[in-house]
Jmol script that loads the backbone (N, CA, C; Angstrom):
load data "model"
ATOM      1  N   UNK A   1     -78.186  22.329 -33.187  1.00  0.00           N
ATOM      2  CA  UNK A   1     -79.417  23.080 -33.061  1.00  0.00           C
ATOM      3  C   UNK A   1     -80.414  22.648 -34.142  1.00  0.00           C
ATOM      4  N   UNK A   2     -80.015  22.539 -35.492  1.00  0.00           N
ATOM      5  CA  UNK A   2     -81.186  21.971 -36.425  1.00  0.00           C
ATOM      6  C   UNK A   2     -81.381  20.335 -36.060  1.00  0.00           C
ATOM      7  N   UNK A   3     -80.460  19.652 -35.762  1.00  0.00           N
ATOM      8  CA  UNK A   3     -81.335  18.750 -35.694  1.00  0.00           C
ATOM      9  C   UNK A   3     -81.996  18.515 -34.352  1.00  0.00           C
ATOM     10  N   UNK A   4     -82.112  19.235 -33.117  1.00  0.00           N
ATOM     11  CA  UNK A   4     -83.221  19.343 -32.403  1.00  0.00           C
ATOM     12  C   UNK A   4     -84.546  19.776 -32.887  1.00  0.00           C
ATOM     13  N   UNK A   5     -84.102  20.827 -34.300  1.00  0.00           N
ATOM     14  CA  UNK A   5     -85.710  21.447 -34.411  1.00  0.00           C
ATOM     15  C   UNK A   5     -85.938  20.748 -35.410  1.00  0.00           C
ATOM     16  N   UNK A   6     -85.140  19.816 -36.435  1.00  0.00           N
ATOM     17  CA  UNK A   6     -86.069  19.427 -37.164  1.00  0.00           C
ATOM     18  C   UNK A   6     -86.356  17.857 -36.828  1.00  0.00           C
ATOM     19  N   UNK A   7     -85.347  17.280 -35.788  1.00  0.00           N
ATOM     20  CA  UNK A   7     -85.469  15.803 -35.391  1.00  0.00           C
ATOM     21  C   UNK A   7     -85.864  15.779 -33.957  1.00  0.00           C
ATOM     22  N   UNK A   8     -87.081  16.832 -33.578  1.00  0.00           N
ATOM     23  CA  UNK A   8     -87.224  16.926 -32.286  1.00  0.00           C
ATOM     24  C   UNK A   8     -87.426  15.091 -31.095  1.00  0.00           C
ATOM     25  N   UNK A   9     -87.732  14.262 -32.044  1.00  0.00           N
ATOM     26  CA  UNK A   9     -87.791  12.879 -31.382  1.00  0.00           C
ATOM     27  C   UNK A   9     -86.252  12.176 -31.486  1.00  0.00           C
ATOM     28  N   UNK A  10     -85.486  12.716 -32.426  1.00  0.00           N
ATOM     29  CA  UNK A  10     -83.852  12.000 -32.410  1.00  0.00           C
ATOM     30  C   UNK A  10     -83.794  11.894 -33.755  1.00  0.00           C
ATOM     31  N   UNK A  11     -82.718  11.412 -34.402  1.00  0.00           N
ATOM     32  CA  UNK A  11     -82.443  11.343 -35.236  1.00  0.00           C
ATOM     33  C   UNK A  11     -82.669   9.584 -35.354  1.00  0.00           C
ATOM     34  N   UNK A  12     -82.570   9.273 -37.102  1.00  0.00           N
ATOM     35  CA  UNK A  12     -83.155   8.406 -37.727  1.00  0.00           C
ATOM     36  C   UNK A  12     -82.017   6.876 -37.307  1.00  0.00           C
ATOM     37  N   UNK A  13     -81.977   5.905 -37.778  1.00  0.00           N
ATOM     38  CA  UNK A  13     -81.542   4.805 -37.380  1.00  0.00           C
ATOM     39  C   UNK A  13     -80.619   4.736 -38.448  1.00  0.00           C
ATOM     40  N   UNK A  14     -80.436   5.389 -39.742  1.00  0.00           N
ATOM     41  CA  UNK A  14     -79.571   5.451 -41.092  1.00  0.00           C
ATOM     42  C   UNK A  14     -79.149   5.902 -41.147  1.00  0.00           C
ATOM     43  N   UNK A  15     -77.621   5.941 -41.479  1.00  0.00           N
ATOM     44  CA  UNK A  15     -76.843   6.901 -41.591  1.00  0.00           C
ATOM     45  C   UNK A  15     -75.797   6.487 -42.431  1.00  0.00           C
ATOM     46  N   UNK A  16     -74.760   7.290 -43.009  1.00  0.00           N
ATOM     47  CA  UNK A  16     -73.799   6.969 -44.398  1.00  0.00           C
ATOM     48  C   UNK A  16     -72.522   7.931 -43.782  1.00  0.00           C
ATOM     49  N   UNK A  17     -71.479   7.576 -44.332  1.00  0.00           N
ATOM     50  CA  UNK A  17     -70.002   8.015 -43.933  1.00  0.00           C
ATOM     51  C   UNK A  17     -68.896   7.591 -45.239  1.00  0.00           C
ATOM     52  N   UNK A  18     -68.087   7.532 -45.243  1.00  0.00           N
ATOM     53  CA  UNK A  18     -66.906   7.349 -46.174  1.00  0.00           C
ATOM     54  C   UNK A  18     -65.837   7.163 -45.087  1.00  0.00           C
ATOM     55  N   UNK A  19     -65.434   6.544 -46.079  1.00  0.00           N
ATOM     56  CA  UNK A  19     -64.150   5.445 -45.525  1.00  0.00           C
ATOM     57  C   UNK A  19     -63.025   6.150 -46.213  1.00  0.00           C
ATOM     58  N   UNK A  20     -62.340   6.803 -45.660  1.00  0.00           N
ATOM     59  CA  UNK A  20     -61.057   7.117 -46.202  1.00  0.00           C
ATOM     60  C   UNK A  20     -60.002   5.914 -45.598  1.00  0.00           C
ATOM     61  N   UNK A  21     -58.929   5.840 -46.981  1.00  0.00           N
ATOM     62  CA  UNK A  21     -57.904   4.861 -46.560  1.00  0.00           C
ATOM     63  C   UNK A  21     -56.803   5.790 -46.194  1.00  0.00           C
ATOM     64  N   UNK A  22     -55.734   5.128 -45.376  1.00  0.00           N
ATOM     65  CA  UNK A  22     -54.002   5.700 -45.018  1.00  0.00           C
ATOM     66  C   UNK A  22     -53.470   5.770 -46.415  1.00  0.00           C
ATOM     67  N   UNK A  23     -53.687   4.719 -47.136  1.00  0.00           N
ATOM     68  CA  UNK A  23     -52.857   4.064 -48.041  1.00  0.00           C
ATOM     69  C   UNK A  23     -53.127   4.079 -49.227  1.00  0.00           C
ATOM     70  N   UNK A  24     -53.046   2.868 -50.009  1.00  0.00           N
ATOM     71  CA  UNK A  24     -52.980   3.006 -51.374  1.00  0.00           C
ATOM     72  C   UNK A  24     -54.388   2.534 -51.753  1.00  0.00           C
ATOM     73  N   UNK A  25     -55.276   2.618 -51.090  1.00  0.00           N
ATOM     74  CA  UNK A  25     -56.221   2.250 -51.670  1.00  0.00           C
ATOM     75  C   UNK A  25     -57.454   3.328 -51.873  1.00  0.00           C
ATOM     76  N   UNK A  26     -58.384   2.595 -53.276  1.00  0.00           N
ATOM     77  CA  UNK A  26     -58.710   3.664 -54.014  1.00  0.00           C
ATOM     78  C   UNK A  26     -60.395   3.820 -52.797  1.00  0.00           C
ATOM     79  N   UNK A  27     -60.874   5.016 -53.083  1.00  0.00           N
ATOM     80  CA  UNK A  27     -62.638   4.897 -52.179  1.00  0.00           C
ATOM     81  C   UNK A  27     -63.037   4.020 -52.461  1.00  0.00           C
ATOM     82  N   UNK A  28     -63.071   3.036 -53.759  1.00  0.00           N
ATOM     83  CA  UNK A  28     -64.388   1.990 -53.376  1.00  0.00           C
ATOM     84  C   UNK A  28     -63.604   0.981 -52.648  1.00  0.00           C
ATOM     85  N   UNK A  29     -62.170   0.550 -52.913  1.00  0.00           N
ATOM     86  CA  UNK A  29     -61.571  -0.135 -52.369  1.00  0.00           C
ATOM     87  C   UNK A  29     -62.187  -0.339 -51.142  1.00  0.00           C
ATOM     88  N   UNK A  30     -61.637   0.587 -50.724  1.00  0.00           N
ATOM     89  CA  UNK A  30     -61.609   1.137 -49.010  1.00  0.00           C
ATOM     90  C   UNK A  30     -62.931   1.185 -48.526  1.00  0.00           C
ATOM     91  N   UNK A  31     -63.665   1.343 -49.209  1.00  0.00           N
ATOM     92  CA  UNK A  31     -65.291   1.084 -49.371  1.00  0.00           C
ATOM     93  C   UNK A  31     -65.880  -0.667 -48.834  1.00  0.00           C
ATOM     94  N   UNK A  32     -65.151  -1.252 -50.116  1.00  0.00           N
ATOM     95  CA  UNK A  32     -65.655  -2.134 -50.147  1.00  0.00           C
ATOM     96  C   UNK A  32     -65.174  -3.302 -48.771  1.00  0.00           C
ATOM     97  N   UNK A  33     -63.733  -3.202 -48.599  1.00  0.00           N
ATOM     98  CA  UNK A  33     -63.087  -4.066 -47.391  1.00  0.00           C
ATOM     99  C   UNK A  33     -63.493  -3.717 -45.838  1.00  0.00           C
ATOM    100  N   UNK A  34     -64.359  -2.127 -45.860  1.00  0.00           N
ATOM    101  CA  UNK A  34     -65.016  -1.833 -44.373  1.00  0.00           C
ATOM    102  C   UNK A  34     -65.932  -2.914 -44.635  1.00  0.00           C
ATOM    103  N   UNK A  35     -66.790  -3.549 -45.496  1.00  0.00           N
ATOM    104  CA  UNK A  35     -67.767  -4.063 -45.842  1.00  0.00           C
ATOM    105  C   UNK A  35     -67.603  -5.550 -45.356  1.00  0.00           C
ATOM    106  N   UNK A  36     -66.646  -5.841 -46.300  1.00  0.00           N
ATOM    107  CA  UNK A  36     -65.788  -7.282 -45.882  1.00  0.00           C
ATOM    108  C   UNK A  36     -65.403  -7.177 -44.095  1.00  0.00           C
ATOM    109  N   UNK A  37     -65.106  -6.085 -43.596  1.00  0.00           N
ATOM    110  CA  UNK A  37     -64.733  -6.320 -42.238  1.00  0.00           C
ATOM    111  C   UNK A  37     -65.487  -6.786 -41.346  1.00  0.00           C
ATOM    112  N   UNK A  38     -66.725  -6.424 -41.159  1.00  0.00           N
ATOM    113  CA  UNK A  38     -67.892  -6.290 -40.337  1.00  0.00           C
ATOM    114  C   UNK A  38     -67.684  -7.383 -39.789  1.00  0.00           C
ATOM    115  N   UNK A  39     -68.174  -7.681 -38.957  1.00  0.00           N
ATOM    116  CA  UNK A  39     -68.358  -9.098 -37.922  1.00  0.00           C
ATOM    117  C   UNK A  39     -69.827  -9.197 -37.641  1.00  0.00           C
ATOM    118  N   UNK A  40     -70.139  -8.096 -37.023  1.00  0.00           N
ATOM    119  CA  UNK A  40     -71.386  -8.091 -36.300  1.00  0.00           C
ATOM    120  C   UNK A  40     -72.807  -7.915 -37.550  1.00  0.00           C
ATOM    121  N   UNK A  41     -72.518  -6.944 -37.882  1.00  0.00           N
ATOM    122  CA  UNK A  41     -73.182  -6.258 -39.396  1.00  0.00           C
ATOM    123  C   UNK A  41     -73.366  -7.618 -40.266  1.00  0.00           C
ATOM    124  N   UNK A  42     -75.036  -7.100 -40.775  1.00  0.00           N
ATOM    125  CA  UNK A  42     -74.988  -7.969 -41.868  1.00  0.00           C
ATOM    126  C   UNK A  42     -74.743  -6.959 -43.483  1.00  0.00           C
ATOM    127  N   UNK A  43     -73.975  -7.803 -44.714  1.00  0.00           N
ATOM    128  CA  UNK A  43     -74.195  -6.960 -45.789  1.00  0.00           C
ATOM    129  C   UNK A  43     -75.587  -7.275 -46.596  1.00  0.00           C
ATOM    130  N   UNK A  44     -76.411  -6.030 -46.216  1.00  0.00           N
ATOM    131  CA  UNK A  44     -77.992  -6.251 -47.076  1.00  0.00           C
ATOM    132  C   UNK A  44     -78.287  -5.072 -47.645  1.00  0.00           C
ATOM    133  N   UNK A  45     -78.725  -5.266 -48.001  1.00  0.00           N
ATOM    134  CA  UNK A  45     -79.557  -3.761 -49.134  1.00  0.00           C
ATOM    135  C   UNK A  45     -80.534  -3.001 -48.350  1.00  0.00           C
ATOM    136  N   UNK A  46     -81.539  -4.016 -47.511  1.00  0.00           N
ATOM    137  CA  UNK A  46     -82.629  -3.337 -47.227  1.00  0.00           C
ATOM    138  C   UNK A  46     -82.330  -2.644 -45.652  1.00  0.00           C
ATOM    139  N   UNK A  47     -83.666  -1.863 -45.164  1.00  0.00           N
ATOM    140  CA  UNK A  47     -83.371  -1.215 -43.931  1.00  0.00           C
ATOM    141  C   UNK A  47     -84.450  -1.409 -42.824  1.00  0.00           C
ATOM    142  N   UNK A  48     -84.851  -1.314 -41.802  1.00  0.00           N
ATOM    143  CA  UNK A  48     -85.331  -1.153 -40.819  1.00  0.00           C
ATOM    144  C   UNK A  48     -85.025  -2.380 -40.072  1.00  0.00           C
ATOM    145  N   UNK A  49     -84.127  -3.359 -40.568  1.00  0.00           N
ATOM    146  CA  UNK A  49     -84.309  -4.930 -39.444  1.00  0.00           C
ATOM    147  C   UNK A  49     -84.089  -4.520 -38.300  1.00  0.00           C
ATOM    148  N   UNK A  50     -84.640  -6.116 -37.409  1.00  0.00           N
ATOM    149  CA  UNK A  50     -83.511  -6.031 -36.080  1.00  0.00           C
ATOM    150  C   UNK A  50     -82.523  -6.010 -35.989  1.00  0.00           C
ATOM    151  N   UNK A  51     -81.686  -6.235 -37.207  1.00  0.00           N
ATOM    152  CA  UNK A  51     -80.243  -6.897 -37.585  1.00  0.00           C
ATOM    153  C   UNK A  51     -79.399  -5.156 -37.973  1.00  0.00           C
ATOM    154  N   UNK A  52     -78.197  -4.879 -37.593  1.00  0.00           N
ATOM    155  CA  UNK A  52     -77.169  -4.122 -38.074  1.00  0.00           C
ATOM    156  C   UNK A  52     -76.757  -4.477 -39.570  1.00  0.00           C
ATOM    157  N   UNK A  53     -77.229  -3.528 -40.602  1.00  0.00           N
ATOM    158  CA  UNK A  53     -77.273  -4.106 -41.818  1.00  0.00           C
ATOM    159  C   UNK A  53     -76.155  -2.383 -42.571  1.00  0.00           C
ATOM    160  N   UNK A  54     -75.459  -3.479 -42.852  1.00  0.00           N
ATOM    161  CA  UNK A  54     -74.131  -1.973 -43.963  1.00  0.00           C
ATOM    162  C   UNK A  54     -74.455  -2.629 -45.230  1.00  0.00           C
ATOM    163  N   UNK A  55     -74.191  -1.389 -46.217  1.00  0.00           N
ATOM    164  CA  UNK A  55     -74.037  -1.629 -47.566  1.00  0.00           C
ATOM    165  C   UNK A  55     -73.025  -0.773 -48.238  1.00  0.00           C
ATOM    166  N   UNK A  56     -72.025  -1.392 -49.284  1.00  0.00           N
ATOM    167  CA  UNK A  56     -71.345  -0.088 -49.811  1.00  0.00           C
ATOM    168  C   UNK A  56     -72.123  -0.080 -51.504  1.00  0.00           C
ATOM    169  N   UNK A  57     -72.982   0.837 -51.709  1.00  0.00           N
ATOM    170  CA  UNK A  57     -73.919   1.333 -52.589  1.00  0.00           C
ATOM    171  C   UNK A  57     -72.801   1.411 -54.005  1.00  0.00           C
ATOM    172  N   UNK A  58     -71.895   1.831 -53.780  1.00  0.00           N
ATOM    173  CA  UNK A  58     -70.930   2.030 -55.033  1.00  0.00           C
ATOM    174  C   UNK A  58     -70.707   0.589 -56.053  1.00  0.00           C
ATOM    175  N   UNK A  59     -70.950  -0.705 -55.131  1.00  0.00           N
ATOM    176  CA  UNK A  59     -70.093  -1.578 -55.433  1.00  0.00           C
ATOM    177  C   UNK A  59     -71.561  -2.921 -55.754  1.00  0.00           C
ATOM    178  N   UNK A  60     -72.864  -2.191 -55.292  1.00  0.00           N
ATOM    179  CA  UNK A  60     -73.860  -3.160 -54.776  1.00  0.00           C
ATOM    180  C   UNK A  60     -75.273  -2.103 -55.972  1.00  0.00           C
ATOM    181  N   UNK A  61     -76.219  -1.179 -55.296  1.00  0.00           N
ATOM    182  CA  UNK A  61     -77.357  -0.776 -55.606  1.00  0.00           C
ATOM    183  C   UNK A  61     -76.945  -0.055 -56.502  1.00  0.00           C
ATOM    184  N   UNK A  62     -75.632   0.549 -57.052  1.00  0.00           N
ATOM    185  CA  UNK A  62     -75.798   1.569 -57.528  1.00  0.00           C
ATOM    186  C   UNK A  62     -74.155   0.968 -58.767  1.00  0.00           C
ATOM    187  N   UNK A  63     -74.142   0.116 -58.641  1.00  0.00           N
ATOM    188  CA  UNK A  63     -72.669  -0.774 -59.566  1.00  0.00           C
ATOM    189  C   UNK A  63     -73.074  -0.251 -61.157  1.00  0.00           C
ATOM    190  N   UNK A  64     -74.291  -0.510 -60.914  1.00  0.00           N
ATOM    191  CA  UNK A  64     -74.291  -0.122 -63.000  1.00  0.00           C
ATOM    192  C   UNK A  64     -74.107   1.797 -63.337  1.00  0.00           C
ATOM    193  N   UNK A  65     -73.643   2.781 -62.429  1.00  0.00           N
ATOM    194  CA  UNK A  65     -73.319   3.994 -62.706  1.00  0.00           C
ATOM    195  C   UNK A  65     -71.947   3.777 -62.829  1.00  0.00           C
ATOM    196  N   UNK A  66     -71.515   5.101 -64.042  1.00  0.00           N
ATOM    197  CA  UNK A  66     -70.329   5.318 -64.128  1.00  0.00           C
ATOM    198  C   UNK A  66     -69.861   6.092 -63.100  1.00  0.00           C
ATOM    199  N   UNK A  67     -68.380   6.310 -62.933  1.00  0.00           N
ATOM    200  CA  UNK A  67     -68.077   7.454 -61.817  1.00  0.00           C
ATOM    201  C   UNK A  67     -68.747   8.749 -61.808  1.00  0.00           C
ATOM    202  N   UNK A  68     -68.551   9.384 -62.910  1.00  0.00           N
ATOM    203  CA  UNK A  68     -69.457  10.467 -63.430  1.00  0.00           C
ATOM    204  C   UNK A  68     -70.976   9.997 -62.719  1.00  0.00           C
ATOM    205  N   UNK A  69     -71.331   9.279 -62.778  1.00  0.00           N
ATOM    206  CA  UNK A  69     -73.171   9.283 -62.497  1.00  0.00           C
ATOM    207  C   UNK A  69     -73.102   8.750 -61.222  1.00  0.00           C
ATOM    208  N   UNK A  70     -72.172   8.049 -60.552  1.00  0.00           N
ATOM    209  CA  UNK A  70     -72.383   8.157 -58.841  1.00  0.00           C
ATOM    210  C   UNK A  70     -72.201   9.362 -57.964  1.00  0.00           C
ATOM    211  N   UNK A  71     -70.843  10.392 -58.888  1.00  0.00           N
ATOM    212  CA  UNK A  71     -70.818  11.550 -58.341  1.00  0.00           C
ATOM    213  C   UNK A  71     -72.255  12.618 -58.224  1.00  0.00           C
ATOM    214  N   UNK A  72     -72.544  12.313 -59.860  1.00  0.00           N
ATOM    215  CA  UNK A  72     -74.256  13.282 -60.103  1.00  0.00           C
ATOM    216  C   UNK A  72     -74.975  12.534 -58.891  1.00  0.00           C
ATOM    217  N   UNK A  73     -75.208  11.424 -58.493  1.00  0.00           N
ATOM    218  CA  UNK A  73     -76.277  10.757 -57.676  1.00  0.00           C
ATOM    219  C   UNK A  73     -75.818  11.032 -56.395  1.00  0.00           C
ATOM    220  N   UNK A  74     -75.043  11.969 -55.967  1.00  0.00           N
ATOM    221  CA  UNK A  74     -74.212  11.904 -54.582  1.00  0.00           C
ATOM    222  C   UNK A  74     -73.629  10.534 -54.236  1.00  0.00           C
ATOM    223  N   UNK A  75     -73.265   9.653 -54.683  1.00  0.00           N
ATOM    224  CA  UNK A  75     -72.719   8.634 -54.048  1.00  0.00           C
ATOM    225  C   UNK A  75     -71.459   8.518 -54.167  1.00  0.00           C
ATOM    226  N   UNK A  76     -70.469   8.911 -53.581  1.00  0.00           N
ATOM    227  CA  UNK A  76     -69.108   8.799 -53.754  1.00  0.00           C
ATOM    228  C   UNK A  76     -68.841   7.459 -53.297  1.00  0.00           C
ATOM    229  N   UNK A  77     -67.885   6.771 -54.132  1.00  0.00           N
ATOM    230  CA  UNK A  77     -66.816   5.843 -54.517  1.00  0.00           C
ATOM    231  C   UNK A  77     -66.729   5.017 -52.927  1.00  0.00           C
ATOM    232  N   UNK A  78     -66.799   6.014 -51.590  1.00  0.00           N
ATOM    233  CA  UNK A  78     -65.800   5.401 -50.247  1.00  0.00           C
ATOM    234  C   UNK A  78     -67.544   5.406 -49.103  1.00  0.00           C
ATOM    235  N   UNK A  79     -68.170   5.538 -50.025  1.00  0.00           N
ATOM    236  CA  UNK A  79     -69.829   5.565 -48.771  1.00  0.00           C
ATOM    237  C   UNK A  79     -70.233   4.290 -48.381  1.00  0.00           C
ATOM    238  N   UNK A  80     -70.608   4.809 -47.561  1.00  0.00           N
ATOM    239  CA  UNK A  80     -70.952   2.966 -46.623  1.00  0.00           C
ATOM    240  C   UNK A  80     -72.308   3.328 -46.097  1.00  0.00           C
ATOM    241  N   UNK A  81     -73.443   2.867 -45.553  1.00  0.00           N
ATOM    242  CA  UNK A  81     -75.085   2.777 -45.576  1.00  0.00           C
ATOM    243  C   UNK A  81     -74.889   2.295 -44.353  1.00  0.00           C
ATOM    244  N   UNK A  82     -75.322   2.330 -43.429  1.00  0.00           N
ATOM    245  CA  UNK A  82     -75.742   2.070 -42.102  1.00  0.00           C
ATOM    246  C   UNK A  82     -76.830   1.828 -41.667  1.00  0.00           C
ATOM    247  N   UNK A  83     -77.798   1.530 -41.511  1.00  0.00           N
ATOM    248  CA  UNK A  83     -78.971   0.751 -40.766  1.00  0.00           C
ATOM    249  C   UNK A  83     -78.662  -0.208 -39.512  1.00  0.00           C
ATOM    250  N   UNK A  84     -79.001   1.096 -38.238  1.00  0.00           N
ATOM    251  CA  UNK A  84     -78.527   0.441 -37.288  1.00  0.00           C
ATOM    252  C   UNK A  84     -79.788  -0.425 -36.660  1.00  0.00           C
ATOM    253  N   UNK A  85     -79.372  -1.606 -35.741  1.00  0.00           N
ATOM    254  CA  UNK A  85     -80.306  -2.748 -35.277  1.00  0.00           C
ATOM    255  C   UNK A  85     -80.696  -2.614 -34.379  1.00  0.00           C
ATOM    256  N   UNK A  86     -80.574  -3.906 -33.548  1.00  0.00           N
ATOM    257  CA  UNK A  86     -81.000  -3.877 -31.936  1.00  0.00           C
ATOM    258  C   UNK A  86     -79.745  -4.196 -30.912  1.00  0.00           C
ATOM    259  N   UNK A  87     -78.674  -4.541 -31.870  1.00  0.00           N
ATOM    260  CA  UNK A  87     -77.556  -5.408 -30.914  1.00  0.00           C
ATOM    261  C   UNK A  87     -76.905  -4.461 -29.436  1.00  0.00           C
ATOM    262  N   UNK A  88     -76.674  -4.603 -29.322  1.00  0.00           N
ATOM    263  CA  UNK A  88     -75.975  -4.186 -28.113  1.00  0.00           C
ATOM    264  C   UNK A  88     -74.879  -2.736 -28.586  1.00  0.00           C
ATOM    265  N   UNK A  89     -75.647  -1.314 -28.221  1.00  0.00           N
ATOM    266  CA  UNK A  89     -74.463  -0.703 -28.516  1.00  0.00           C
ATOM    267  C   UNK A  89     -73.073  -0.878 -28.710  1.00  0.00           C
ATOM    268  N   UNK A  90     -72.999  -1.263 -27.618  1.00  0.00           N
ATOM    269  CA  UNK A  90     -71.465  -1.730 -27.749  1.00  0.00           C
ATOM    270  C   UNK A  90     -70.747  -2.038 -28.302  1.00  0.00           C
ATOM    271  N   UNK A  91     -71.821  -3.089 -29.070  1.00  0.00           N
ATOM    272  CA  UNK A  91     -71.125  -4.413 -29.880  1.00  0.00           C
ATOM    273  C   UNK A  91     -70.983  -3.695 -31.082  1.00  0.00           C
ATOM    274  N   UNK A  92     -72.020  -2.923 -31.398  1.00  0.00           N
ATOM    275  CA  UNK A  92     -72.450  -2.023 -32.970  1.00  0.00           C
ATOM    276  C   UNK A  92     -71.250  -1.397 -33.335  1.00  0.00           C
ATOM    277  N   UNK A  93     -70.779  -0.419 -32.166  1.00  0.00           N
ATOM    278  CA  UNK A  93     -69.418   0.339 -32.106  1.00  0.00           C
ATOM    279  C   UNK A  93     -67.922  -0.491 -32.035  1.00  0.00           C
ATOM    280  N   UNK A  94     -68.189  -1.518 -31.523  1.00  0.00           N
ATOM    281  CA  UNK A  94     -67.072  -2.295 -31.575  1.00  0.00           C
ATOM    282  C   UNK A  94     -66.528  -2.852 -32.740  1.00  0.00           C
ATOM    283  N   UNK A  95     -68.216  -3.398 -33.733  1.00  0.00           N
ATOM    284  CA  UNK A  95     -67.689  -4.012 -34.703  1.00  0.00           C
ATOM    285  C   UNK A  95     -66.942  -2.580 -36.075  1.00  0.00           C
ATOM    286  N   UNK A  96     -67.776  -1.658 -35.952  1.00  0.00           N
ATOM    287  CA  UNK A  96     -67.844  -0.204 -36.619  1.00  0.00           C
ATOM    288  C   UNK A  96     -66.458  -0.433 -36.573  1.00  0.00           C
ATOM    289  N   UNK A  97     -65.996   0.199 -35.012  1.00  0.00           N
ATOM    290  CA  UNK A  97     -64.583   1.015 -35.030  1.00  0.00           C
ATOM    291  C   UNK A  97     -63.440  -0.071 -35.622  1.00  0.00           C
ATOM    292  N   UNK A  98     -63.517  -1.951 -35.574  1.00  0.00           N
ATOM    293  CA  UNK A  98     -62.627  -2.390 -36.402  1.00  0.00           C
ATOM    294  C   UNK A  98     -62.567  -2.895 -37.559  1.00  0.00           C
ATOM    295  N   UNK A  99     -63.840  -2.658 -38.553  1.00  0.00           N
ATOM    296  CA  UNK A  99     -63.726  -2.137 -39.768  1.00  0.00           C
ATOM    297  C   UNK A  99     -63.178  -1.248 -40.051  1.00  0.00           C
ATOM    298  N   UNK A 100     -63.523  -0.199 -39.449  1.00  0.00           N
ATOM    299  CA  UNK A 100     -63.094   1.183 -40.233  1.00  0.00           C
ATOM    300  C   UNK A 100     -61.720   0.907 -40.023  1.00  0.00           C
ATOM    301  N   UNK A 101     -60.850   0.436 -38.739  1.00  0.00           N
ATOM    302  CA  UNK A 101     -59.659   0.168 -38.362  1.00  0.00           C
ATOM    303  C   UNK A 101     -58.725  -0.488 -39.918  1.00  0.00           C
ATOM    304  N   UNK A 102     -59.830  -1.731 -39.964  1.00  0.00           N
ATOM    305  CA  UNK A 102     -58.849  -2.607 -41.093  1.00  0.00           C
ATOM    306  C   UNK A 102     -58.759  -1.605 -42.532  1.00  0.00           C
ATOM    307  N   UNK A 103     -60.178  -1.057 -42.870  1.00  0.00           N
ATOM    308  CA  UNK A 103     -60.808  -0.415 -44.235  1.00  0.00           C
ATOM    309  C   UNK A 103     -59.874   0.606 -44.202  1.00  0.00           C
ATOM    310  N   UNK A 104     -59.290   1.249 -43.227  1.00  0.00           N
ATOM    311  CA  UNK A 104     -58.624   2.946 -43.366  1.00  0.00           C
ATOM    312  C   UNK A 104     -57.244   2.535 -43.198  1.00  0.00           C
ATOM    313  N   UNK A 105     -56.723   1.150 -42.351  1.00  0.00           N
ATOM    314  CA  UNK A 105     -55.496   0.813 -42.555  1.00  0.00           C
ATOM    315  C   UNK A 105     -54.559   2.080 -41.223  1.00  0.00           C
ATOM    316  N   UNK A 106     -55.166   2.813 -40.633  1.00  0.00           N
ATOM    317  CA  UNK A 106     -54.825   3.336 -39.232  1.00  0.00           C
ATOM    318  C   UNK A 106     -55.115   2.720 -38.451  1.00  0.00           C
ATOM    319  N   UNK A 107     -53.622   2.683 -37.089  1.00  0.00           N
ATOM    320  CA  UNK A 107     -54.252   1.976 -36.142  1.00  0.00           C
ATOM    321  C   UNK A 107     -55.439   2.829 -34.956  1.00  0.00           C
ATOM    322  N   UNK A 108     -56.037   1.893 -34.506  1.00  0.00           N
ATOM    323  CA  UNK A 108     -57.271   2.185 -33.227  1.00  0.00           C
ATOM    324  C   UNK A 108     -56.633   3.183 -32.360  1.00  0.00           C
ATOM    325  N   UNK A 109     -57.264   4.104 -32.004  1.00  0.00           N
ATOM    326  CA  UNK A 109     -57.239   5.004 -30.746  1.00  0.00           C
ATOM    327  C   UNK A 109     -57.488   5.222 -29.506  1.00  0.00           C
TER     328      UNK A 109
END
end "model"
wireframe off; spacefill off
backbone 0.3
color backbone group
């Protein structure tokens, strides 16, 4: 319901999530190897391309905070940046769901 009333045209093309791992690995870890996974995705900083562009902010824009000062900045350790493109839904979700696959170390559903 709020975001009909406050995104009455849709919601924005950016969006952020966390990567939880199965295993032994720590949030940025797990952070950082969704990053490494991508196929489709490019890793860039900036936002609006045509291009599917991820960033993990912990490890990239925001590396010179201590843990303490990524937590104050909201940026937890396992966040990933999204700037979605033009590619082919499909493909966007395809490449998404086997990152997160390799990064979380669960298998696909």
């Amino acid at each position: 319901a709020r975001a009909k009333k406050y995104l009455p045209e849709g919601p924005g093309s950016v969006f952020s999530f966390g990567v939880k791992s199965a295993g032994e690995l720590s949030g940025r870890e797990a952070g950082e190897k969704f990053i490494n996974s991508v196929q489709l995705a490019s890793h860039l900083a900036n936002i609006g391309d045509v291009r599917t562009l991820v960033i993990h902010p912990a490890s990239t824009t925001h590396r010179q905070l201590t843990d303490d000062q990524l937590i104050e900045a909201g940026v937890p350790q396992d966040l990933i940046r999204i700037s979605v493109g033009l590619e082919d839904v499909k493909d966007i979700l395809w490449d998404l769901d086997q990152a997160l696959t390799v990064a979380s170390g669960r298998s696909r559903s």
